[in-house]
RODO-2510 file (C-alpha; in nm, 4 decimals, decimal comma):
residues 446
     n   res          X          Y          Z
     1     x     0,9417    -3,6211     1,8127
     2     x     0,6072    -3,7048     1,8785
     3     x     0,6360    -3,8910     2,1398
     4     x     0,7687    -3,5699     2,3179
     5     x     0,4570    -3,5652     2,5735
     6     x     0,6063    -3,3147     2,7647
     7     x     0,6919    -3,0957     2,5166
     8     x     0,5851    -2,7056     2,5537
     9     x     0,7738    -2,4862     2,2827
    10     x     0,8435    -2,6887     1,9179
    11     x     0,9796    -2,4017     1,6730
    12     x     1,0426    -2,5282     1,3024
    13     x     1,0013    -2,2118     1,0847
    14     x     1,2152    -2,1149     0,7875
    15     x     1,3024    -2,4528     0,6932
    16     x     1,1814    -2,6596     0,3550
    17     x     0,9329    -2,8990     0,5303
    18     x     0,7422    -3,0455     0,2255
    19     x     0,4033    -3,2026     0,3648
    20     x     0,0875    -3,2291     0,5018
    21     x     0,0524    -3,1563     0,8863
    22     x     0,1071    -3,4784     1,0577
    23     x    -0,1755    -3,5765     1,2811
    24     x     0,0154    -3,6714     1,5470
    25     x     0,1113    -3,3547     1,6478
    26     x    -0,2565    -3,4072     1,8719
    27     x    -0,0143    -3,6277     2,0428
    28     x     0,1600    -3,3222     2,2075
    29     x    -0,0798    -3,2269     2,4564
    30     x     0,1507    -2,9983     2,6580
    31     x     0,2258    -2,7942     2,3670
    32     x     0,2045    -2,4166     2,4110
    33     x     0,3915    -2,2970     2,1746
    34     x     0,4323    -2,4229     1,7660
    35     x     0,5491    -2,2580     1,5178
    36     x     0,5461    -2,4000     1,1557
    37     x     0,5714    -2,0926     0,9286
    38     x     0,7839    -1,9804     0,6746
    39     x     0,8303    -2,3624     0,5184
    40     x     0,6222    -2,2534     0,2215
    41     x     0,5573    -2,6772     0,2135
    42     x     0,3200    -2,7446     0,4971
    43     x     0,0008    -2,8486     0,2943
    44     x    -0,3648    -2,9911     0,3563
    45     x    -0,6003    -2,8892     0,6284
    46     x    -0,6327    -2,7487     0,9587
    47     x    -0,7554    -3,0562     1,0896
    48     x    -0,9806    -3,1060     1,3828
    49     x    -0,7492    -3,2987     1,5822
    50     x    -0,5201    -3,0089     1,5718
    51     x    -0,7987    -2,7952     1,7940
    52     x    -0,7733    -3,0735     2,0493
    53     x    -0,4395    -2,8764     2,1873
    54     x    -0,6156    -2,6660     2,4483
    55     x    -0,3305    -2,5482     2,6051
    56     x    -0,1751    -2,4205     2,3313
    57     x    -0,1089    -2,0555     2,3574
    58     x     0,0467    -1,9386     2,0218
    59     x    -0,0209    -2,1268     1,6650
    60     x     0,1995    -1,9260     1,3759
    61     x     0,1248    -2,1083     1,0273
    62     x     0,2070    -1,8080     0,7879
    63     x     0,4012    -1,8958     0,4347
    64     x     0,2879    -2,2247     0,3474
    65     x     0,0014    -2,4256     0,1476
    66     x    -0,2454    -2,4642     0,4407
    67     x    -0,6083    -2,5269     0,1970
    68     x    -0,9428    -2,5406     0,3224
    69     x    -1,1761    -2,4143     0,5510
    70     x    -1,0591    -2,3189     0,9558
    71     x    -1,4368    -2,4024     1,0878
    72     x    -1,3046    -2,7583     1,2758
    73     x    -0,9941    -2,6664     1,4050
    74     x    -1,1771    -2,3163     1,5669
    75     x    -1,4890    -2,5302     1,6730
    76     x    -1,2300    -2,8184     1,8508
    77     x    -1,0915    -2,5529     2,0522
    78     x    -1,3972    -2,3709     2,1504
    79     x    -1,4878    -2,7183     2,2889
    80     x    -1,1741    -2,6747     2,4775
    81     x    -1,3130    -2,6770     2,8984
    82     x    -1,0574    -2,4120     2,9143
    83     x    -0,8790    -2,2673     2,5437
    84     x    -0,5267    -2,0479     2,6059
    85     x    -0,5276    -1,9776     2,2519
    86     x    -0,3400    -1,5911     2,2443
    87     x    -0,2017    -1,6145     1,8825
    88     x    -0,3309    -1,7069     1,5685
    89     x    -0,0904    -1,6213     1,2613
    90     x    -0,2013    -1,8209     0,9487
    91     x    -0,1396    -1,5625     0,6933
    92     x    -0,0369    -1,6245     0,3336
    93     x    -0,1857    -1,9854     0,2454
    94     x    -0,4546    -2,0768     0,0341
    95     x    -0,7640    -2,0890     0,3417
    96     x    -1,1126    -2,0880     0,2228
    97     x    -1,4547    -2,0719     0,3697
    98     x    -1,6279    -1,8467     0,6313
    99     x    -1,4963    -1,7395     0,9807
   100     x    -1,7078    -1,9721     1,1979
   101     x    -1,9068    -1,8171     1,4632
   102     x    -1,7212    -2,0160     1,7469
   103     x    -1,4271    -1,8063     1,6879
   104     x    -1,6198    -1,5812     1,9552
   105     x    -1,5471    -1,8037     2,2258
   106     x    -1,1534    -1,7821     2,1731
   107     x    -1,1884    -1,5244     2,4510
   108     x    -0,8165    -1,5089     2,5437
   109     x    -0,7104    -1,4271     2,1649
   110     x    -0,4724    -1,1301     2,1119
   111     x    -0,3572    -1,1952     1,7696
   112     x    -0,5177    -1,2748     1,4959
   113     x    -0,3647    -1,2797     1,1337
   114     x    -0,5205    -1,4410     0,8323
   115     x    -0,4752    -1,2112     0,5336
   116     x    -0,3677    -1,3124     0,1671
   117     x    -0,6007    -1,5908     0,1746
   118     x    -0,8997    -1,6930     0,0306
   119     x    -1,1377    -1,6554     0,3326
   120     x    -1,4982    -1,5431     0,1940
   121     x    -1,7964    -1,4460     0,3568
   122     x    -1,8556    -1,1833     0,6672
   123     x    -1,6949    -1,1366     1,0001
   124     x    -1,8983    -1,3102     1,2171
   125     x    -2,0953    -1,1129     1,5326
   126     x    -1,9038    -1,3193     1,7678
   127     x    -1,6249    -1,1399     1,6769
   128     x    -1,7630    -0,8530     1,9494
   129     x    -1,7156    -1,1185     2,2564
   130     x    -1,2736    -1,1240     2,1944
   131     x    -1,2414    -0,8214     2,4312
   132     x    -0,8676    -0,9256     2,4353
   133     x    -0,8247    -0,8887     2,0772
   134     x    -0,5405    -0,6444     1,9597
   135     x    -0,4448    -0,7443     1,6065
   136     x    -0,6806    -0,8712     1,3881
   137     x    -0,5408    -0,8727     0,9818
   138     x    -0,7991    -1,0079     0,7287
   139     x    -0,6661    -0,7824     0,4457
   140     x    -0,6769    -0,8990     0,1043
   141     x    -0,9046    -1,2292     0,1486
   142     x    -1,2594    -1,2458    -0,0645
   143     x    -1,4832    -1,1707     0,2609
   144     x    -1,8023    -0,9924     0,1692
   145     x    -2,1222    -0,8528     0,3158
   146     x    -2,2234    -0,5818     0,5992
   147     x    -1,9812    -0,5276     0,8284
   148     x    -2,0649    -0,6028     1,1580
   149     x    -2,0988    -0,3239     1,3839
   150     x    -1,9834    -0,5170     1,6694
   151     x    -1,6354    -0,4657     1,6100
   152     x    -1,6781    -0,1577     1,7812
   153     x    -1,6808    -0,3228     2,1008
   154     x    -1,3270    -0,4514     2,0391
   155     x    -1,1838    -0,2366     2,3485
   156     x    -0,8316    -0,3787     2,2937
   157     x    -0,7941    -0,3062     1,9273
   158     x    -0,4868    -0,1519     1,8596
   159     x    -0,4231    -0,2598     1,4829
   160     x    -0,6945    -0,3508     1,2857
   161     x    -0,6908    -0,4471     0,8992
   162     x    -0,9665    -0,5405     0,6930
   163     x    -0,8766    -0,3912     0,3818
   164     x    -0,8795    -0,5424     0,0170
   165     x    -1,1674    -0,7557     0,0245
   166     x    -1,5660    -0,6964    -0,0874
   167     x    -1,7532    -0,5432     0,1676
   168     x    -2,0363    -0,4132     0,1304
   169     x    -2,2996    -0,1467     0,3009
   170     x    -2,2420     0,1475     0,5433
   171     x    -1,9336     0,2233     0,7694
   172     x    -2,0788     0,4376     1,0917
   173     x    -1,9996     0,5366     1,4234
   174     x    -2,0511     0,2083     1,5845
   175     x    -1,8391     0,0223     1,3927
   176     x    -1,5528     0,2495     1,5904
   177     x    -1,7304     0,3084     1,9225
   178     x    -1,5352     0,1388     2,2082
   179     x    -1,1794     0,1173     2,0140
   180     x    -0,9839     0,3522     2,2316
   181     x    -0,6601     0,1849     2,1759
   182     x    -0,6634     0,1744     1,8234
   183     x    -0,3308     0,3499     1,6545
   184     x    -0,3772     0,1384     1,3001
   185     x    -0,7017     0,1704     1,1110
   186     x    -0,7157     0,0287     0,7079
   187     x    -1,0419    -0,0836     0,5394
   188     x    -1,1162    -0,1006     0,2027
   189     x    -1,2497    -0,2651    -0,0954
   190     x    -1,0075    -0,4288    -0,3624
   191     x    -0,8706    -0,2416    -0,6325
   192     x    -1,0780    -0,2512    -0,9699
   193     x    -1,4196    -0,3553    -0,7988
   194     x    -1,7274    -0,1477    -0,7729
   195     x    -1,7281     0,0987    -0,5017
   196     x    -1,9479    -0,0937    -0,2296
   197     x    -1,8605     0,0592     0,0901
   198     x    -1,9244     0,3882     0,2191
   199     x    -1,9122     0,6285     0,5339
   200     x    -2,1618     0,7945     0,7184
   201     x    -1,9951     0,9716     1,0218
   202     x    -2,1841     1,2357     1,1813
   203     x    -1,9155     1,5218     1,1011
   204     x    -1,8937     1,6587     1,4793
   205     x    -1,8150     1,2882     1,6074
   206     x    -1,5069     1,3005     1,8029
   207     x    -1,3304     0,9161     1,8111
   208     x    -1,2213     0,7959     2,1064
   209     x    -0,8686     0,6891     1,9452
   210     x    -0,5880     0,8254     1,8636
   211     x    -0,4305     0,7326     1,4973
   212     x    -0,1020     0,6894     1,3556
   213     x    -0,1720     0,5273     1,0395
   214     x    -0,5491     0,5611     0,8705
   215     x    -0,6300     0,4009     0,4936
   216     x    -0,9429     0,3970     0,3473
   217     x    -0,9056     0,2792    -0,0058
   218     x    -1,1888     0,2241    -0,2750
   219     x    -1,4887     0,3564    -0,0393
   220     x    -1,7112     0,6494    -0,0415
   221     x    -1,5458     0,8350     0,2223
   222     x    -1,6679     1,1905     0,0778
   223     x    -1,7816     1,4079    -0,0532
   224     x    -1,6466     1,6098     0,1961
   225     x    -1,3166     1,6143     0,3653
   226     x    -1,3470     1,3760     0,6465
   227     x    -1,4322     1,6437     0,9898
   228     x    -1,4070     1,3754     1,2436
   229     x    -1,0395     1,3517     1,1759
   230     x    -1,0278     1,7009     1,3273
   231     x    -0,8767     1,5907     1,6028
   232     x    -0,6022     1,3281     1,4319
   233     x    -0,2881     1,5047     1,5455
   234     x    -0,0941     1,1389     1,5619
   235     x    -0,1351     1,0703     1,2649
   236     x     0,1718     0,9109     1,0540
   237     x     0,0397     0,7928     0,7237
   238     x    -0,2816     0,8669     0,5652
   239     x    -0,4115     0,6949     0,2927
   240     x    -0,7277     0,8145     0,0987
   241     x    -0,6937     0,6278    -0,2268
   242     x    -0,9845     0,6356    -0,4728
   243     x    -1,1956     0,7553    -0,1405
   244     x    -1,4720     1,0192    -0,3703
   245     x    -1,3618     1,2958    -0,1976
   246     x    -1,4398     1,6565    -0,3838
   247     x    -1,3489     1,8818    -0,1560
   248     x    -1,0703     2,1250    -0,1027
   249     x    -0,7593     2,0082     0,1978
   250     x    -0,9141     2,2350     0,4615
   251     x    -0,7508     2,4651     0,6864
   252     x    -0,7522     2,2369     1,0285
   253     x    -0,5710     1,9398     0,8298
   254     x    -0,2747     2,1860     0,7992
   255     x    -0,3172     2,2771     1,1736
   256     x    -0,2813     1,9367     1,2935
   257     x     0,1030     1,9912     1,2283
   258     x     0,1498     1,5958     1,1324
   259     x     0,4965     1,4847     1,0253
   260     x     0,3534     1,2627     0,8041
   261     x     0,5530     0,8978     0,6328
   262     x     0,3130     0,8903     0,3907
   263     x     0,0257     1,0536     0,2516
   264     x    -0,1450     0,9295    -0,0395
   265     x    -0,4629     1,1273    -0,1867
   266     x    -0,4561     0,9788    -0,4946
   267     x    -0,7731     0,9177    -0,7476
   268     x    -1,0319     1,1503    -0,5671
   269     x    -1,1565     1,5423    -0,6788
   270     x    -0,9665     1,7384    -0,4218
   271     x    -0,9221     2,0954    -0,5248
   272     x    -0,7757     2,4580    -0,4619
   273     x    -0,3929     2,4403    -0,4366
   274     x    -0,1803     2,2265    -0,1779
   275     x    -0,0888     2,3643     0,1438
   276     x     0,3137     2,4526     0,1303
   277     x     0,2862     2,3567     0,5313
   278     x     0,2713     1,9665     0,5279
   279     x     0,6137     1,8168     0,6902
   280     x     0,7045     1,4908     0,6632
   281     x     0,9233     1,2445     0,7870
   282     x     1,2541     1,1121     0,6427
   283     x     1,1961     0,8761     0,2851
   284     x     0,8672     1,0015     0,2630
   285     x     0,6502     0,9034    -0,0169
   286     x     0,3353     1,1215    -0,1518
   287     x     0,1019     1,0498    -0,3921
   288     x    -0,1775     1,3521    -0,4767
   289     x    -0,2161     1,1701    -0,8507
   290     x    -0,5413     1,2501    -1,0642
   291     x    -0,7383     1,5108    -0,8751
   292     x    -0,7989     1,8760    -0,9338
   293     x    -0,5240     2,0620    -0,8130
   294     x    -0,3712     2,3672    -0,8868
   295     x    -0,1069     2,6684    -0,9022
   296     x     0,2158     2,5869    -0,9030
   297     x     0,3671     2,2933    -0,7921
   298     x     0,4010     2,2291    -0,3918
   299     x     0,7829     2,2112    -0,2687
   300     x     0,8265     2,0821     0,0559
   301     x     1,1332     1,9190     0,2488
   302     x     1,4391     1,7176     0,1550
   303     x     1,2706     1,4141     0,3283
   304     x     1,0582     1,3555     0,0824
   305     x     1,1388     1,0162    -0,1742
   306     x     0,8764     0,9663    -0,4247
   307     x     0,6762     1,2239    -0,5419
   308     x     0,3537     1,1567    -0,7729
   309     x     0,1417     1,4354    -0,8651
   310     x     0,0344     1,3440    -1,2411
   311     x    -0,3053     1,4124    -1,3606
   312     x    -0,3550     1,7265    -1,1822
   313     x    -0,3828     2,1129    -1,3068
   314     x    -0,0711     2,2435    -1,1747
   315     x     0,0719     2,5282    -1,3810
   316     x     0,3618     2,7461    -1,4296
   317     x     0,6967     2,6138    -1,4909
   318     x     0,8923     2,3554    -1,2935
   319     x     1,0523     2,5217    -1,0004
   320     x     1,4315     2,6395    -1,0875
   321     x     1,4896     2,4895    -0,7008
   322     x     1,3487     2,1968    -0,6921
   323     x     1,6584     2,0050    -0,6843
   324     x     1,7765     2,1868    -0,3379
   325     x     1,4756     2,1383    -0,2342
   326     x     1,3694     1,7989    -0,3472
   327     x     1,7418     1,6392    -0,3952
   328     x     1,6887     1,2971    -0,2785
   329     x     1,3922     1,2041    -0,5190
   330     x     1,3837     0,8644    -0,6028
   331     x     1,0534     0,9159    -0,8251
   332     x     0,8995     1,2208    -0,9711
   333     x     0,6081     1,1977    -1,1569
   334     x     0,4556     1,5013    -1,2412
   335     x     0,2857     1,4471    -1,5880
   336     x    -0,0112     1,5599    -1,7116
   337     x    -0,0184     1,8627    -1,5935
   338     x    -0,0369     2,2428    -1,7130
   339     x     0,3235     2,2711    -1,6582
   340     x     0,5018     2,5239    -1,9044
   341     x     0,9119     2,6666    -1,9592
   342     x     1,1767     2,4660    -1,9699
   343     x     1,3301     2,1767    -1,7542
   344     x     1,5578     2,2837    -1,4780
   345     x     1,9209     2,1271    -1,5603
   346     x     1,9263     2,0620    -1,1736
   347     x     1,7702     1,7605    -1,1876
   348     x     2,0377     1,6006    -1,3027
   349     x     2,2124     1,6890    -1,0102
   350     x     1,8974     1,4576    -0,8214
   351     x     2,1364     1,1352    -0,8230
   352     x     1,9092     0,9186    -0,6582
   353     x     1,6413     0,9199    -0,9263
   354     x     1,4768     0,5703    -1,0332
   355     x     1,1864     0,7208    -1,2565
   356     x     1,1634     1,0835    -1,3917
   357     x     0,8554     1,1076    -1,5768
   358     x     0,7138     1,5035    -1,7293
   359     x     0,5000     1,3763    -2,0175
   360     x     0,1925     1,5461    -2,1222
   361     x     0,3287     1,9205    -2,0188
   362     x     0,3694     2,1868    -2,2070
   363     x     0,7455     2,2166    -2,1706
   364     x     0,9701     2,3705    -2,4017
   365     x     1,3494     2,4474    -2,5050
   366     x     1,5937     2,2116    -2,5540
   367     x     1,6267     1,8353    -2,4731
   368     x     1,8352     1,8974    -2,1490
   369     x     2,1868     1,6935    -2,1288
   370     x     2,2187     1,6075    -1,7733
   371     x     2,2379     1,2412    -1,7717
   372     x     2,5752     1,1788    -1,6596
   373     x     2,5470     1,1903    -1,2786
   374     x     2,2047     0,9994    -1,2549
   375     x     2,3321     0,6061    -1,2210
   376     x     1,9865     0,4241    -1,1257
   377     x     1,7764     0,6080    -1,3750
   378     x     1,5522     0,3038    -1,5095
   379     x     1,2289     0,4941    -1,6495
   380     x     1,2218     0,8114    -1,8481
   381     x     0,9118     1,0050    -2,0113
   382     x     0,8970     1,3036    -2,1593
   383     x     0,6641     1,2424    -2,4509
   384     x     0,3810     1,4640    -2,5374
   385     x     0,5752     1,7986    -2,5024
   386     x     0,7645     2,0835    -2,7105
   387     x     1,0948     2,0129    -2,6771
   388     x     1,3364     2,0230    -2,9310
   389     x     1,7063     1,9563    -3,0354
   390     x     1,9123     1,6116    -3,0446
   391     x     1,8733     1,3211    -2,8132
   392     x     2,2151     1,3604    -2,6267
   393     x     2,4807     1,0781    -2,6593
   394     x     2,4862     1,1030    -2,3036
   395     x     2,1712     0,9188    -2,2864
   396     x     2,3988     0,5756    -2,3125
   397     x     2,5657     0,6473    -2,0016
   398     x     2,2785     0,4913    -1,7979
   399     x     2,3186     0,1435    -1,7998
   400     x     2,0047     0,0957    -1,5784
   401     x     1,8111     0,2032    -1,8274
   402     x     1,5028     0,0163    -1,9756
   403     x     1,1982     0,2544    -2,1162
   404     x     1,2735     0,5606    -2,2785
   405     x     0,9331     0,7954    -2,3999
   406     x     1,0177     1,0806    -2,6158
   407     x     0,7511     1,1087    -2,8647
   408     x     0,5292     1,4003    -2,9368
   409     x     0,7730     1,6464    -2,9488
   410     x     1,0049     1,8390    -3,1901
   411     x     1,3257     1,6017    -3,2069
   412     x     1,5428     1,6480    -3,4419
   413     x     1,8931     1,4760    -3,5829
   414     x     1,9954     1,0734    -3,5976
   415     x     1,9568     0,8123    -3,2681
   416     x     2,2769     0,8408    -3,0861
   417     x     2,4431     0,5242    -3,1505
   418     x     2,5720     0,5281    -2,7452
   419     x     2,1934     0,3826    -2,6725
   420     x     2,3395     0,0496    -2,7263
   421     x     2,5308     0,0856    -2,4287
   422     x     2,1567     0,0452    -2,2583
   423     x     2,1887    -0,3399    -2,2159
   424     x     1,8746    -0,3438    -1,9641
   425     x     1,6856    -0,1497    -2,2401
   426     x     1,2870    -0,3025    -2,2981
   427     x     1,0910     0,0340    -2,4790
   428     x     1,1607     0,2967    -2,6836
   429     x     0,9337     0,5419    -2,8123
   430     x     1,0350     0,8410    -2,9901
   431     x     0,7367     0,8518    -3,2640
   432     x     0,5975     1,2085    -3,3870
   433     x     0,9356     1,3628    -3,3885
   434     x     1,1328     1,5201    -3,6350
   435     x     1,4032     1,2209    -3,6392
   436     x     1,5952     1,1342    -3,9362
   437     x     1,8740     0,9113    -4,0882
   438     x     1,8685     0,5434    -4,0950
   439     x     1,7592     0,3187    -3,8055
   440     x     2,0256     0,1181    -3,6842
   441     x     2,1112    -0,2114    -3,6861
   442     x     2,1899    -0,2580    -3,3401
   443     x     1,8577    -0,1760    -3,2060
   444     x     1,6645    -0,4566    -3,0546
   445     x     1,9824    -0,7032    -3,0543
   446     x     2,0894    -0,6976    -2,7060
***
């Protein structure tokens, strides 16, 4: 194959090559196009000899064991009298090392992919001279430092991901000057490290782009509600995850009139109660989890799939509609709230439900006996609460079953031997109730 000299487009993904990249592919100088990815077996290094390819126009490496550093592969083709490089795609391997500043002279690169790595370091300043740049991915890598502002003058942007790594410093107005093609914006810093990135965005700053999908995860995007979103009315999915915002969802959010995929609010201070007005999209998915919200729970539109709204301060009892309103929940988690009555036996008419978790309420009445119609229930809670009665037989009719969390509530009467039907079954809690008779010897043998 190497011998090929005139070859231009060599396409080998998704098979089960098993080694290091040959050095002979330097051999192919007329090679535009190679893609290797998807082998999950390609190992070693990017090797300089590699970079000698300067009229290769699209490299795609993703899925495999490529180790190392990228500094002499990008340095060979700077060297290149004339690089055609458009396409870099090297995601999911095990790279190391810094970006090298000669990535900046790469001046005809469009795409550039390199996240789930192990990349550290900064982006380098150069990264300001790839004015054709429209994709660059470098989430979840170990990159660190100030981010440069000079990714602001990446005209071209249109999707740009830097999220899950370590950076570090101040996000302002230059790092999004010049992007007025940008439609995908995520940065962030991973999940369980200190909070070392904020924002500081004059509030009457108007961006020059228009969004569909924002996430800023693990920064200091508040206190306040973010103003210079006032003008966001593209937007598809917004993501503010663990983002210190205390601030109540102002009035011009709800204005924008987004028909949103996904909004996730999660792990901030937002308070007041949530606007009734948000529309979303079909399988939406919302997650307002552990901030200060209250009043009674927010209803919105059939479209909506998973709904998470634990660790909040809604009150009053669960709405007697939700099920019309709500009926093709896949998850509802809406523990740990204030929420009082009883449990609306519509829910088991919700027959797409995967989780169904009401723990830490103040709900009361009867254990409800709705089970039957509920086929890919896997995950039930309702610990922590005042119910009271049996545990229904009907219970064993789930066969998808695997945790079941009933304690810390008034439970009464033996373990319904039809819970042995639950072959999938890995936890069961039902400690502080009022349980008797003996525990059976089935339990724990399946």
């Amino acid at each position: 194959m190497f011998k090929l000299s005139n070859l231009v487009h060599l396409d080998l993904n998704s098979n089960n090559i098993n080694s290091e990249l040959p050095d002979e592919f330097a051999k192919l100088t007329s090679l535009e196009y190679l893609d290797l990815s998807s082998n999950y077996g390609f190992n070693g290094t990017l090797k300089r000899s590699l970079g000698k390819l300067c009229n290769l126009k699209t490299l795609i490496l993703n899925d495999n064991r490529i180790s190392g550093n990228i500094t002499d592969f990008i340095d060979a083709l700077s060297e290149c009298q004339s690089n055609n490089l458009e396409t870099l795609e090297l995601s999911h391997n095990a790279l190391t090392g810094n970006l090298p500043t000669t990535l900046g002279h790469l001046t005809k690169l469009k795409d550039l992919q390199l996240r789930y790595n192990s990349l550290t370091g900064t982006i380098p300043e150069t990264i300001g001279n790839l004015s054709s740049l429209e994709t660059l991915y470098l989430t979840s890598n170990k990159m660190s430092g100030n981010l440069t502002p000079n990714i602001g003058q990446l005209t071209s942007m249109v999707l740009l991901d830097i999220s899950e790594n370590m950076w570090e410093g101040i996000v302002t107005e230059a790092h999004l000057l010049n992007l007025s093609n940008l439609q995908e914006f995520s940065v962030g810093v991973k999940l369980g490290k200190n909070i070392t990135l904020a924002f500081n965005i004059n509030p009457s700053w108007t961006p020059p782009f228009k969004l569909t999908l924002l996430t800023i995860q693990s920064c200091r995007l508040g206190p306040k509600f973010p103003h210079w979103l006032k003008h966001q009315n593209e937007l598809t999915s917004i993501i503010f995850n663990t983002a210190w915002i205390s601030d109540a969802v102002p009035d011009w959010f709800v204005e924008l009139d987004l028909k949103l995929d996904n909004l996730d609010m999660a792990y901030n201070s937002l308070t007041g109660q949530v606007p009734n007005k948000f529309q979303f999209n079909i399988q939406a998915n919302v997650d307002l989890s552990t901030n200060r919200f209250e009043g009674p729970l927010p209803l919105w539109s059939s479209n909506v799939t998973t709904l998470y709204l634990r660790d909040n301060l809604f009150s009053g009892p669960i709405p007697l509609n939700i099920c019309g309103v709500l009926r093709d929940l896949t998850d509802l988690d809406i523990s740990k709230n204030k929420l009082n009555g009883i449990i609306p036996l519509c829910i088991g008419d919700m027959t797409q439900l995967f989780t169904l978790v009401l723990n830490n309420n103040r709900l009361i009445g009867q254990f409800p006996e709705f089970w039957g119609k509920l086929p890919y229930l896997y995950l039930i809670d309702m610990s922590e609460n005042r119910l009271s009665g049996k545990i229904p037989g009907s219970l064993g009719s789930l066969s998808y079953l695997m945790f079941l969390r009933l304690s810390g509530n008034n439970l009464s009467g033996e373990l319904p031997s039809s819970l042995r039907n639950c072959m999938r079954m890995i936890s069961i809690d039902l400690s502080n109730n009022r349980l008797s008779g003996l525990i059976p010897n089935w339990l724990g043998k399946q």
